[in-house]
Structure formats: C-alpha cells, structure tokens
DSSP file (Angstrom, degrees, kcal/mol; ACC not computed):
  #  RESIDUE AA STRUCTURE BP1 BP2  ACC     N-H-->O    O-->H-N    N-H-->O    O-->H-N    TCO  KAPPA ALPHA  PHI   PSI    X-CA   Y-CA   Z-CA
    1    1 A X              0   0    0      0, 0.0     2,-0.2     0, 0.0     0, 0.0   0.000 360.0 360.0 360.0 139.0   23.2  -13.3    5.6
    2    2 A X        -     0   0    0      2,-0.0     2,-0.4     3,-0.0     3,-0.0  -0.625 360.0-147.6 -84.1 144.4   19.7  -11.0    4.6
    3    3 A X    >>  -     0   0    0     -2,-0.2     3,-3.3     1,-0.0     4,-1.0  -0.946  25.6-104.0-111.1 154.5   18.2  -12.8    2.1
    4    4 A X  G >4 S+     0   0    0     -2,-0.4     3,-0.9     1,-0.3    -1,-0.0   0.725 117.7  64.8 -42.5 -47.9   16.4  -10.7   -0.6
    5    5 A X  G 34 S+     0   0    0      1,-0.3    -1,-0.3    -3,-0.0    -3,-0.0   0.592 104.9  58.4 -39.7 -32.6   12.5  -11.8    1.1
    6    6 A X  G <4 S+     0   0    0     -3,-3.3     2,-0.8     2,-0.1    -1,-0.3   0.783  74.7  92.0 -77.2 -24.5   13.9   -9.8    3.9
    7    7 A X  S << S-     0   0    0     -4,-1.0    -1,-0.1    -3,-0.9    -5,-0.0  -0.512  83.7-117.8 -72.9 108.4   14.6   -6.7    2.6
    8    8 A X        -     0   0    0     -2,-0.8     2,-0.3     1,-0.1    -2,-0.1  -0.129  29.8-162.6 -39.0 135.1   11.4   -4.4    3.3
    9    9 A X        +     0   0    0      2,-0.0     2,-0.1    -3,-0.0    -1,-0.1  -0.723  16.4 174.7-159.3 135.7    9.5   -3.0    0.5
   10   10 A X        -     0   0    0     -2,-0.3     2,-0.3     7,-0.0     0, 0.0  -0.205  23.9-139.9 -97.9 176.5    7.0   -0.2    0.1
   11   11 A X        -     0   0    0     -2,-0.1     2,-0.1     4,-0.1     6,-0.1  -0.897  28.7-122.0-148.2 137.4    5.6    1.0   -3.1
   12   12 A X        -     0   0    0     -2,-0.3     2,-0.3     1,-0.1     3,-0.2  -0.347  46.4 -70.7 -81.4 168.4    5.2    4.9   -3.1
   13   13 A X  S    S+     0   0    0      1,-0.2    -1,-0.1    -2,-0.1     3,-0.1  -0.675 119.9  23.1 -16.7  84.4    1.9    6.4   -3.7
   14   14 A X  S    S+     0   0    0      1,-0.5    -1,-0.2    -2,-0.3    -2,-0.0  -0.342 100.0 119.5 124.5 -24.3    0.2    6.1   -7.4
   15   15 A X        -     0   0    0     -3,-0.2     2,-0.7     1,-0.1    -1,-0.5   0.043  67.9-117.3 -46.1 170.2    2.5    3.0   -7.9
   16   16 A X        -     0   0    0     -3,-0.1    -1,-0.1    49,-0.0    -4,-0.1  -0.971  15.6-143.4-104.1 132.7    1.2   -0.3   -8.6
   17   17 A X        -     0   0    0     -2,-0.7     2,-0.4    -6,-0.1    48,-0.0  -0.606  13.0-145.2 -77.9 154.6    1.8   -3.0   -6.2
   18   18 A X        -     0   0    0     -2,-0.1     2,-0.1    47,-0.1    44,-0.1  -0.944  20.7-123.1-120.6 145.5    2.3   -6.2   -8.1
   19   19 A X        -     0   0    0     -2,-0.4     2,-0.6    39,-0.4     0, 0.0  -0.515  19.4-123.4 -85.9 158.7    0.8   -9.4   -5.9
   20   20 A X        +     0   0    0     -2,-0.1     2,-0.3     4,-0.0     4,-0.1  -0.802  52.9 168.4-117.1 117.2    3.4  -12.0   -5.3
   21   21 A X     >  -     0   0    0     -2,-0.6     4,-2.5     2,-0.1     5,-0.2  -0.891  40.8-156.5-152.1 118.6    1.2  -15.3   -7.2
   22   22 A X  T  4 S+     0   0    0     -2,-0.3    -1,-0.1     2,-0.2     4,-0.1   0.547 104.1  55.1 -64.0  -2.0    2.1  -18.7   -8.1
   23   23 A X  T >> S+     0   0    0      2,-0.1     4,-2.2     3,-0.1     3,-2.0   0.757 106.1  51.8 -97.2 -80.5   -0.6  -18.6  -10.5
   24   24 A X  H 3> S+     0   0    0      1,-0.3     4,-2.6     2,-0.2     5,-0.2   0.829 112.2  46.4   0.4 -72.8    0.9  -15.3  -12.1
   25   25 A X  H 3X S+     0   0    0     -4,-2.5     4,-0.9     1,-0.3    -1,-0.3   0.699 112.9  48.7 -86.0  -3.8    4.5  -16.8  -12.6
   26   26 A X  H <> S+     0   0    0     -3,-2.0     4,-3.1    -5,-0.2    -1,-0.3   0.812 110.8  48.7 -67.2 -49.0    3.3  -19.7  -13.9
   27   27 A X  H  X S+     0   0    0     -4,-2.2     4,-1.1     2,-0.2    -2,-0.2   0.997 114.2  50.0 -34.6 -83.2    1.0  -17.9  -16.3
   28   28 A X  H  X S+     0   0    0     -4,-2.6     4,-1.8    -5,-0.3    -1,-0.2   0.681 105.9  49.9 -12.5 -67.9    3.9  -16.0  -17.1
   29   29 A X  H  X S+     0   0    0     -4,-0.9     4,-2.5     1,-0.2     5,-0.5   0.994 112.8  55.0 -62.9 -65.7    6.6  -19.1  -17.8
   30   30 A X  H  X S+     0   0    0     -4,-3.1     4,-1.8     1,-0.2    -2,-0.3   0.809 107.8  44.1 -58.6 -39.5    3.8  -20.5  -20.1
   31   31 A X  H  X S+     0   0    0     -4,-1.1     4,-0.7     2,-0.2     5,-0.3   0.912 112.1  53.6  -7.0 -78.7    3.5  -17.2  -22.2
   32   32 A X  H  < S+     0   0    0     -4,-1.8     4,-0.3     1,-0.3    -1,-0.2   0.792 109.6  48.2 -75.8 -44.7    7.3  -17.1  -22.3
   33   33 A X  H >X S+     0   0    0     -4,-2.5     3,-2.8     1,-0.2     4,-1.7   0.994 115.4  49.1 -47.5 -68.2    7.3  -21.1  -23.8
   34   34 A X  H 3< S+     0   0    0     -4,-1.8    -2,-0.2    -5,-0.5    -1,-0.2   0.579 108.1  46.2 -49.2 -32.4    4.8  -20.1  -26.2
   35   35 A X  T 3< S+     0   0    0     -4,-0.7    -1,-0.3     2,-0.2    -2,-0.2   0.309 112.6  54.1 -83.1   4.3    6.3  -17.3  -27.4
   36   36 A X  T X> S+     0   0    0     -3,-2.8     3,-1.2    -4,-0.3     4,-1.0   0.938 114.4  42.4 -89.5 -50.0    9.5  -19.3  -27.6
   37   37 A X  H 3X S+     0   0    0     -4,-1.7     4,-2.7     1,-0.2     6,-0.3   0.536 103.0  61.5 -89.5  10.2    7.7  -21.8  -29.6
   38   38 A X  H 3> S+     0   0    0     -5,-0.2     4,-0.9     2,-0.2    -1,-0.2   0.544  95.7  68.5 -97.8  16.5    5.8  -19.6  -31.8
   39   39 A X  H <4 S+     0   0    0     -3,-1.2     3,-0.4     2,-0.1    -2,-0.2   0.967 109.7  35.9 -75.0 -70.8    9.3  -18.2  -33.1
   40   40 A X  H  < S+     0   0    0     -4,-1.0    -2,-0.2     1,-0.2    -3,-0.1   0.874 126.4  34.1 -84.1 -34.9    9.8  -21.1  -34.5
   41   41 A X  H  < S-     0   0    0     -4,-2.7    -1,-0.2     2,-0.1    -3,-0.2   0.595  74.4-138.3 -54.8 -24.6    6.5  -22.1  -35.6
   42   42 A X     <  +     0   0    0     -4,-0.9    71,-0.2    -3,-0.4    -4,-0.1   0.050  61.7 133.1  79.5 -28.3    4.4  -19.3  -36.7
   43   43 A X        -     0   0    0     -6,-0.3     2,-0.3    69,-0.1    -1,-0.2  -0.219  47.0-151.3 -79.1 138.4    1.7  -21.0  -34.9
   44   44 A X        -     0   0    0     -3,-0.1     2,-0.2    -2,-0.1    68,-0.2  -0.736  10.6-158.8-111.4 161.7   -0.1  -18.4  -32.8
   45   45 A X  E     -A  111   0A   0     66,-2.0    66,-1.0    -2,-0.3     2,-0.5  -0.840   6.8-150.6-117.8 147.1   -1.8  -19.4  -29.6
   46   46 A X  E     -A  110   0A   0     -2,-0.2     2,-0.3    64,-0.2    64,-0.2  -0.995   3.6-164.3-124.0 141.2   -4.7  -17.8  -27.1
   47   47 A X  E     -A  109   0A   0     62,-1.8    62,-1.2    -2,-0.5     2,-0.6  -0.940  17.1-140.6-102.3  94.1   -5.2  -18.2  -23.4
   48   48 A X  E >   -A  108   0A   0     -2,-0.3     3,-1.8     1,-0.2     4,-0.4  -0.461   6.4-162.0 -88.0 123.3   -8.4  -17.4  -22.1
   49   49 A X  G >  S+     0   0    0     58,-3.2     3,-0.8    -2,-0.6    -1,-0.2   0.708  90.0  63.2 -71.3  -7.5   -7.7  -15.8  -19.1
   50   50 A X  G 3  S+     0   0    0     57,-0.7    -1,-0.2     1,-0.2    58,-0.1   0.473 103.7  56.5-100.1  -4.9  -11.7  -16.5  -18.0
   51   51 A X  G <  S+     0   0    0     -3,-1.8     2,-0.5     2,-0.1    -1,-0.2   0.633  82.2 100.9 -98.1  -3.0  -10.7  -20.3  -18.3
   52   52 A X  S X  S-     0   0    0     -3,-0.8     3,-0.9    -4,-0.4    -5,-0.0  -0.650  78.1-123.7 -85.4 133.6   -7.8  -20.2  -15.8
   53   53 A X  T 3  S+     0   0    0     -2,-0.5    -1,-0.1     1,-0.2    -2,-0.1  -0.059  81.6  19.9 -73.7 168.1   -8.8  -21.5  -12.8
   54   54 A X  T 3  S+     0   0    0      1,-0.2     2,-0.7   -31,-0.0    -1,-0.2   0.902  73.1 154.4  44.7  35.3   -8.5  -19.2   -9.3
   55   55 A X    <   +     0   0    0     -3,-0.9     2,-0.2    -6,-0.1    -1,-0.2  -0.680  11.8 162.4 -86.0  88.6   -8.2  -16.2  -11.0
   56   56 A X    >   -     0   0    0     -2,-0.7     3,-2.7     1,-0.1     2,-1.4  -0.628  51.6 -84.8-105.1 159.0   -9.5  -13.3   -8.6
   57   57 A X  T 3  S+     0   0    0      1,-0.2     4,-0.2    -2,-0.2    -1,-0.1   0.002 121.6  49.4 -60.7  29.8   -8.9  -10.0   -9.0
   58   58 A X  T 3  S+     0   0    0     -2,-1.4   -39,-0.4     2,-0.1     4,-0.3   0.536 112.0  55.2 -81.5 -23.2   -5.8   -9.3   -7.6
   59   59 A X  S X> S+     0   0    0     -3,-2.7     4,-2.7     2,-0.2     3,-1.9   0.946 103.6  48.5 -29.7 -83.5   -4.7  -12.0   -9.5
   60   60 A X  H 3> S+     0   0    0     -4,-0.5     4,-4.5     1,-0.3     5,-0.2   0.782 116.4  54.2 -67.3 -40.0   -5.9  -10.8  -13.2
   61   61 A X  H 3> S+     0   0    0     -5,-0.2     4,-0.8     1,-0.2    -1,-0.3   0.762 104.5  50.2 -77.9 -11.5   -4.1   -7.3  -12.0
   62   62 A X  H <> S+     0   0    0     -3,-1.9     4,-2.0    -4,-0.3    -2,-0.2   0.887 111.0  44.5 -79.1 -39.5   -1.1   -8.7  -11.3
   63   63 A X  H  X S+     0   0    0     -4,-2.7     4,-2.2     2,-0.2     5,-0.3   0.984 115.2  52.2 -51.7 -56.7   -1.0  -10.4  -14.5
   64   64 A X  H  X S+     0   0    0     -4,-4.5     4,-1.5     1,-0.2    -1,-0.2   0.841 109.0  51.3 -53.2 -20.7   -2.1   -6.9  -16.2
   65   65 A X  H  < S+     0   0    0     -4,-0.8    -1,-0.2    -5,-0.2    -2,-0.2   0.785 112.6  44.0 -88.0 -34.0    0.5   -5.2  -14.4
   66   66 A X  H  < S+     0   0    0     -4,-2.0    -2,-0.2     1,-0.2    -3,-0.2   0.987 112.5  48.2 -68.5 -45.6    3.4   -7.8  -15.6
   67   67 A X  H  < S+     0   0    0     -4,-2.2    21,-1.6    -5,-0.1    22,-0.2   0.786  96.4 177.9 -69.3 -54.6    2.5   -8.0  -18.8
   68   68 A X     <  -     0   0    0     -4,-1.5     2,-0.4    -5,-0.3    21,-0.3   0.158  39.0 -61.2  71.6 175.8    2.3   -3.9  -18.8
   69   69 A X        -     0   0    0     18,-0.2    18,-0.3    19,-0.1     2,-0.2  -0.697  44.6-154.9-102.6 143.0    1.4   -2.0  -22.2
   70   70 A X        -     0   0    0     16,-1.4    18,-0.2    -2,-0.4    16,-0.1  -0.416  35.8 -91.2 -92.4 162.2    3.2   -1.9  -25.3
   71   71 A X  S    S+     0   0    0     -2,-0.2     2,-0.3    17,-0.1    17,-0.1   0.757  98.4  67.0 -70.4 -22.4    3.2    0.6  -28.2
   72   72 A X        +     0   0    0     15,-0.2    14,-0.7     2,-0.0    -2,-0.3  -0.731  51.2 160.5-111.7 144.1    0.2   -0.7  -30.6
   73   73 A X  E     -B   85   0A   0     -2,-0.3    12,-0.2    12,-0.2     2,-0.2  -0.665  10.4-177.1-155.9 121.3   -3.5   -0.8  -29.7
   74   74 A X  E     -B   84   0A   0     10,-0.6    10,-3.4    -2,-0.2     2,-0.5  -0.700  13.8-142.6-105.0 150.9   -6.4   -1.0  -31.9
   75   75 A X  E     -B   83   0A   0      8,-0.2     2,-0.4    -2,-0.2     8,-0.2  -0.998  10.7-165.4-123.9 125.9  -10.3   -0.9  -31.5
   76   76 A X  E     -B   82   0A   0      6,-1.7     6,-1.6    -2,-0.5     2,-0.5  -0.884   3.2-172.5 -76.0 125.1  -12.7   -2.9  -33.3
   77   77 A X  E     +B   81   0A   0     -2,-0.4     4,-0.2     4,-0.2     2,-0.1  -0.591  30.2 121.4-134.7  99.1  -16.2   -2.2  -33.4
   78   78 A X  S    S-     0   0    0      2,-1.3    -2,-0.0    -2,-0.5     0, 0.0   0.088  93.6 -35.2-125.5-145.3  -18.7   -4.3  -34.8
   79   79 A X  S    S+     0   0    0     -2,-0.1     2,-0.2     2,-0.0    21,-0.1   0.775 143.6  20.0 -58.9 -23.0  -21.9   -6.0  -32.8
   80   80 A X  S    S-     0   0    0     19,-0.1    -2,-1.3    20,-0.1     2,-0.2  -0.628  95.6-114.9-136.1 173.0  -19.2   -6.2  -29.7
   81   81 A X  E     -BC  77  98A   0     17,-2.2    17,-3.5    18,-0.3     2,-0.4  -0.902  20.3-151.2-134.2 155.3  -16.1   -4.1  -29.5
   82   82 A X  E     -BC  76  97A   0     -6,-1.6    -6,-1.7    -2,-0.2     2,-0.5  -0.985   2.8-158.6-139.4  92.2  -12.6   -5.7  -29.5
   83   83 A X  E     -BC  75  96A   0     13,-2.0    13,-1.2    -2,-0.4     2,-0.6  -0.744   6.1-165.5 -84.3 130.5   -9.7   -3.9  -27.7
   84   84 A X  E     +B   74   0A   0    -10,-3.4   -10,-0.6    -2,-0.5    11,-0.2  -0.968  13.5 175.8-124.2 130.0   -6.5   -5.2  -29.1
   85   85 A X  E     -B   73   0A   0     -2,-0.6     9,-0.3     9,-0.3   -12,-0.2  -0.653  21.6-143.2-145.6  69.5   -3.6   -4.1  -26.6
   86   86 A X        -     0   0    0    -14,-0.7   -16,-1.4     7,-0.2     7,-0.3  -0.194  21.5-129.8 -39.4 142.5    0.0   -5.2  -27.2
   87   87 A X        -     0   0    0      5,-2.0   -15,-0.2     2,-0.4   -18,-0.2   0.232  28.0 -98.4 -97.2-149.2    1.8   -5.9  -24.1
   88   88 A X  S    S+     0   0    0    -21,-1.6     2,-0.6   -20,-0.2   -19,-0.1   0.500 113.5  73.4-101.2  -8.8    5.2   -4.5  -23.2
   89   89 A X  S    S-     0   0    0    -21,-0.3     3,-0.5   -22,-0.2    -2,-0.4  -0.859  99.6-112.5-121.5 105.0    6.6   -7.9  -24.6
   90   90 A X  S    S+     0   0    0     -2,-0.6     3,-0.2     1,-0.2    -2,-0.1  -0.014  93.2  20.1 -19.2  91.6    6.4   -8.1  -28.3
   91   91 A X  S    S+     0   0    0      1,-0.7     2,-0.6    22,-0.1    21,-0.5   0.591  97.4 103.0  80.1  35.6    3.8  -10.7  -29.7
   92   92 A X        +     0   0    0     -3,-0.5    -5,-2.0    19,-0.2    -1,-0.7  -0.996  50.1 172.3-132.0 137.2    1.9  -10.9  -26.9
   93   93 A X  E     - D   0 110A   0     17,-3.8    17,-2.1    -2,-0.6     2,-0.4  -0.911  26.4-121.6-136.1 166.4   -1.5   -9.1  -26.7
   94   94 A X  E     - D   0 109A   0     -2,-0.3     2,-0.4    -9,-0.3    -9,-0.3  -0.986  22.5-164.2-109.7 105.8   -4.7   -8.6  -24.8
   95   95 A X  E     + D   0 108A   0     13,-1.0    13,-2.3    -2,-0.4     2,-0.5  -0.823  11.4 178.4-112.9 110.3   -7.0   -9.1  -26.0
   96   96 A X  E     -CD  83 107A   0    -13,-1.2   -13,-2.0    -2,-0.4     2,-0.6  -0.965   6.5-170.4-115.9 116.7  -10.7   -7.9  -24.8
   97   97 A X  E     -CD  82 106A   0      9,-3.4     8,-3.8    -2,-0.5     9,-0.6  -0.951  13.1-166.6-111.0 132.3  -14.0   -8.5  -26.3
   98   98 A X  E     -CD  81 104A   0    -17,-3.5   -17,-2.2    -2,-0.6     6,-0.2  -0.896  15.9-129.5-105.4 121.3  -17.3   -6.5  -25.0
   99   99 A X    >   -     0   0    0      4,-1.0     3,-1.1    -2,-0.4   -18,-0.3  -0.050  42.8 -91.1 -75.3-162.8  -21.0   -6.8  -25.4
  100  100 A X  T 3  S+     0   0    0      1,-0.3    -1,-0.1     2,-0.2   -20,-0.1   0.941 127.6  58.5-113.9 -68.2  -23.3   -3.8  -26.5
  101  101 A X  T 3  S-     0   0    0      1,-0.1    -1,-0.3    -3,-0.0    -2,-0.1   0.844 122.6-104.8 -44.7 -23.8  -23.7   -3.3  -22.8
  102  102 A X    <   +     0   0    0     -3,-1.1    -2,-0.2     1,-0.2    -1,-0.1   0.611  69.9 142.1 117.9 -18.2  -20.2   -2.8  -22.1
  103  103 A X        -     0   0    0      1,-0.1    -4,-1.0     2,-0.0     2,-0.8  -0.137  58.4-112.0 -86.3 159.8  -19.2   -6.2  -20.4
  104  104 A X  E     + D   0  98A   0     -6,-0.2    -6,-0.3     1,-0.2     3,-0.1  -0.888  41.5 172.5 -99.1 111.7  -16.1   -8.2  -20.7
  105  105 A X  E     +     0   0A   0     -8,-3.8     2,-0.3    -2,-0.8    -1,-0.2   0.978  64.9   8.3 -88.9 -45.4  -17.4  -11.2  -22.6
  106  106 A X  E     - D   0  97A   0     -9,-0.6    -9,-3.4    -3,-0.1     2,-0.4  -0.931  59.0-161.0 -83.5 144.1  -14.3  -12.8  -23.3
  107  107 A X  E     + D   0  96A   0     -2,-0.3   -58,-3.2   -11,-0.3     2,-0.7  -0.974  17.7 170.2-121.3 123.0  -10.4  -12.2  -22.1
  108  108 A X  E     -AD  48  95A   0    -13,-2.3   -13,-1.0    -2,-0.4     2,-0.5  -0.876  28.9-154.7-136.9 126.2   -7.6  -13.8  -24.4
  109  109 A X  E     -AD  47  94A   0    -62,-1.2   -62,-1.8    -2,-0.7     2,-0.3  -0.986  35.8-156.2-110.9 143.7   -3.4  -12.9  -23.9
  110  110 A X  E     -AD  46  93A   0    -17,-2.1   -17,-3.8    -2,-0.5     2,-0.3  -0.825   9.7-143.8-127.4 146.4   -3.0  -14.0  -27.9
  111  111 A X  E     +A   45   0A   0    -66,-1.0   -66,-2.0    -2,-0.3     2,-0.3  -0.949  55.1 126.0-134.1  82.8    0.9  -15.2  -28.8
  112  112 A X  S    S-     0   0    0    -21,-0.5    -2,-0.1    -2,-0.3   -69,-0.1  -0.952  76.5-137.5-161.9 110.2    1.0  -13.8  -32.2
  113  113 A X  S    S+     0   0    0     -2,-0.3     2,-0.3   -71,-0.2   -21,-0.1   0.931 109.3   9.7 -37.9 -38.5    3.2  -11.4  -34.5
  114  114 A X  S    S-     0   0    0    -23,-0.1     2,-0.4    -3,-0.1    -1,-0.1  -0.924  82.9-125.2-150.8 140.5   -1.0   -9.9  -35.7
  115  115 A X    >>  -     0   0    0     -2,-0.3     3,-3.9     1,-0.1     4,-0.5  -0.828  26.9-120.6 -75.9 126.6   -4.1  -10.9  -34.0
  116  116 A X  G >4 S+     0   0    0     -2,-0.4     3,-4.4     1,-0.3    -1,-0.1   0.715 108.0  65.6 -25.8 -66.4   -6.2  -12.1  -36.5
  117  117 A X  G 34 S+     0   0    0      1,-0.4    -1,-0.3    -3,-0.1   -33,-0.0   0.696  94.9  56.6  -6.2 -60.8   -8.7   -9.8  -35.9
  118  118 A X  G <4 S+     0   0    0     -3,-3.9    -1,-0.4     2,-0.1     2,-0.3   0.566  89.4  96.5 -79.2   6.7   -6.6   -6.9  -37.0
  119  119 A X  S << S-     0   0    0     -3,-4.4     2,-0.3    -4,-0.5    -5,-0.0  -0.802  78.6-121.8 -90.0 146.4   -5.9   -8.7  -40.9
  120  120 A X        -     0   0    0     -2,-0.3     2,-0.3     2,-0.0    -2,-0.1  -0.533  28.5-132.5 -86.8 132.2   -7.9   -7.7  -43.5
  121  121 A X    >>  -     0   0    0     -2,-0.3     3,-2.1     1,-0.1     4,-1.2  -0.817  22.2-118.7-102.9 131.4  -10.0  -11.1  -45.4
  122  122 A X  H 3> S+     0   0    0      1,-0.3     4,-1.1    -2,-0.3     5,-0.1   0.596 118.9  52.2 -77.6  -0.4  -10.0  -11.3  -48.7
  123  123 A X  H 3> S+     0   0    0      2,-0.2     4,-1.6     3,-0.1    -1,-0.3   0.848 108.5  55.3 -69.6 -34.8  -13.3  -11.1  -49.1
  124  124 A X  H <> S+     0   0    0     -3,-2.1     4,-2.3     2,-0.2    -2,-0.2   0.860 113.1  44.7   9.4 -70.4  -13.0   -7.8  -46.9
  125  125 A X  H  X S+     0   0    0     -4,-1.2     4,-2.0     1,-0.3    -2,-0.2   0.747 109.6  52.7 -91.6 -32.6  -10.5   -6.6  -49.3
  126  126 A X  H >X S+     0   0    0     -4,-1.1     4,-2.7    -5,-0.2     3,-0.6   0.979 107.3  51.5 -70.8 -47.5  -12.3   -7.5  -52.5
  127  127 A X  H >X S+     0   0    0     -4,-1.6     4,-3.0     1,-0.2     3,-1.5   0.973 112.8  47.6 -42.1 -59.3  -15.3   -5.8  -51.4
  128  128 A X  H 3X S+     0   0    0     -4,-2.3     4,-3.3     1,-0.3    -1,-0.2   0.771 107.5  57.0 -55.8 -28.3  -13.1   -2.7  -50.7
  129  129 A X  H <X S+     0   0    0     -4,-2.0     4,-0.8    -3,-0.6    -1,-0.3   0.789 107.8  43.2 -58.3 -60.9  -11.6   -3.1  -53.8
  130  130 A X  H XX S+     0   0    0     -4,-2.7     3,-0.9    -3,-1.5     4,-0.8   0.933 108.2  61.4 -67.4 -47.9  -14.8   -2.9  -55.7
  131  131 A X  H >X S+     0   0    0     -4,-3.0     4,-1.7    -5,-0.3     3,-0.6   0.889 108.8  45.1 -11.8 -79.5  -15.8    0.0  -53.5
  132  132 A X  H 3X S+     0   0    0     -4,-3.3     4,-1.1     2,-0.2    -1,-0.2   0.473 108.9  48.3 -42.6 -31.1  -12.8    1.9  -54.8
  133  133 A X  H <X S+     0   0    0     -3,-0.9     4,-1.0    -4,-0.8    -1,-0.2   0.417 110.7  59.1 -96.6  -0.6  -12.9    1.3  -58.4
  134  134 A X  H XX S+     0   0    0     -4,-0.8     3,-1.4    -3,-0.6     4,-0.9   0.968 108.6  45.0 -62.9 -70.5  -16.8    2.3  -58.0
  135  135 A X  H >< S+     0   0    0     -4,-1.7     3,-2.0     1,-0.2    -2,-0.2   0.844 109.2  52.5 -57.1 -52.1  -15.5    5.3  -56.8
  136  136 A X  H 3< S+     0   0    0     -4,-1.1    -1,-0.2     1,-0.3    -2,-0.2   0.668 114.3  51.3  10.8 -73.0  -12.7    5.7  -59.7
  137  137 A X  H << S+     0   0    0     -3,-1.4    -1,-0.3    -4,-1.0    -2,-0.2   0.633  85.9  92.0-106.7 -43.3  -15.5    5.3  -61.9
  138  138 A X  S << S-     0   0    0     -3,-2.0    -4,-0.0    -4,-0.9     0, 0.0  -0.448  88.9 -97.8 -84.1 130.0  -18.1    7.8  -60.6
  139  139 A X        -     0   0    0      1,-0.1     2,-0.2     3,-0.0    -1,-0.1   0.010  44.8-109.9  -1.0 117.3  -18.0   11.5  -62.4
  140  140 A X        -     0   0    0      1,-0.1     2,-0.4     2,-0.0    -1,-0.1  -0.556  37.0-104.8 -71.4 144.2  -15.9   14.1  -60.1
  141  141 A X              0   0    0     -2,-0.2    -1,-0.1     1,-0.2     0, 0.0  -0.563 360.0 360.0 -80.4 114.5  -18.4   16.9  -58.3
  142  142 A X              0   0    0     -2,-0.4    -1,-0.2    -3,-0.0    -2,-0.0   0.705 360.0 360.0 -51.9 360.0  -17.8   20.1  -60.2
C-alpha cells in the first residue's frame, strides 16, 4: 500500500512551498485552541512570534504561508507603524509593529474579533467629538 509521504510532490514555479515543521503545526493547534476558547470567552490573546523559540526563517514563512491573508488590513502610523493583517482564518491577525527605520520591532498573531489597536478610546473619540462641534460652530467660507 503507497502511503501518502510517498506520493512525490513538486510545487510549480511562483508557488509557495510550505516547510513540513513540528514547530508550525504546533503553532497552528495552539491558535486553533485559542480561537476555540476565545468564542466562548471574549478574551482575546497575543503570541509573540519573536518569543517562540527556534523560529528561523523558513519556519516564520511557513507559518505566514498557513495562516495566508484575509480580506481586512489596516495601517497605523504613529511614532512606529502598525500593520494589522487579518489572516485567511477569521479572528486571527498579524500583527506587525516597525520602528522609524523600518525594522520589525515586534511580531504578534492576535486571537481577537478587533485588535485593539484598531478601536477608537474614548478619550480619542471625545477629542474628535470636540473637533467636530468646533467645526459646526465655525462661520462657513463664502
């Protein structure tokens, strides 16, 4: 009998190969817990992928490649810039933050319906709030 491990397989040209990792499908299974239990909890989680131990790059692409892209992404840009990247698998993101230079300072998968990041603080919103009734307020330009 072939067992599946036998069966040759090539990846065409522009594909991505995905690395075969026990660290990967372990990653993975914990995601997949986490998102199990933050159905029922609401309590959202981060993984910092720069804390997992043995992660070398083929590793960190294999992960990027499972995980694959989703429909929402947002940028933040404040002192660092903040790439917010849903993954293909709902309430899971990627999460990047970058110093002024350009550098990955931190790497997070977040287990979340909204990364914090992207909610508006109500101090945020009050400011804006006043902003807006400034403007209201202010004489229209003939």
């Amino acid at each position: 009998m072939t067992r599946l491990s036998d069966i040759p397989v090539q990846a065409e040209p522009g594909e991505s190969q995905v690395v075969e990792s026990p660290l990967v499908t372990a990653i993975l299974n914990n995601i997949a817990n986490t998102l199990a239990q933050f159905l029922t909890s609401k309590v959202a989680t981060a993984i910092d992928l720069r804390a997992v131990p043995h992660m070398d790059a083929a590793t960190y692409q294999s992960l990027k490649d499972a995980l694959s892209v989703g429909e929402v992404s947002a940028k933040v840009e404040t002192d660092v810039t903040i790439e917010i990247r849903e993954t293909q698998y709902s309430g899971i993101w990627w999460v990047t933050h970058r110093n002024e230079q350009g550098s990955i300072v931190t790497e997070l998968i977040e287990i979340t319906d909204l990364p914090d990041i992207l909610k508006s603080h109500v101090i945020d919103m009050r400011a804006g709030l006043q902003r807006l009734r400034q403007a209201l307020a202010e004489p229209s330009p003939p």
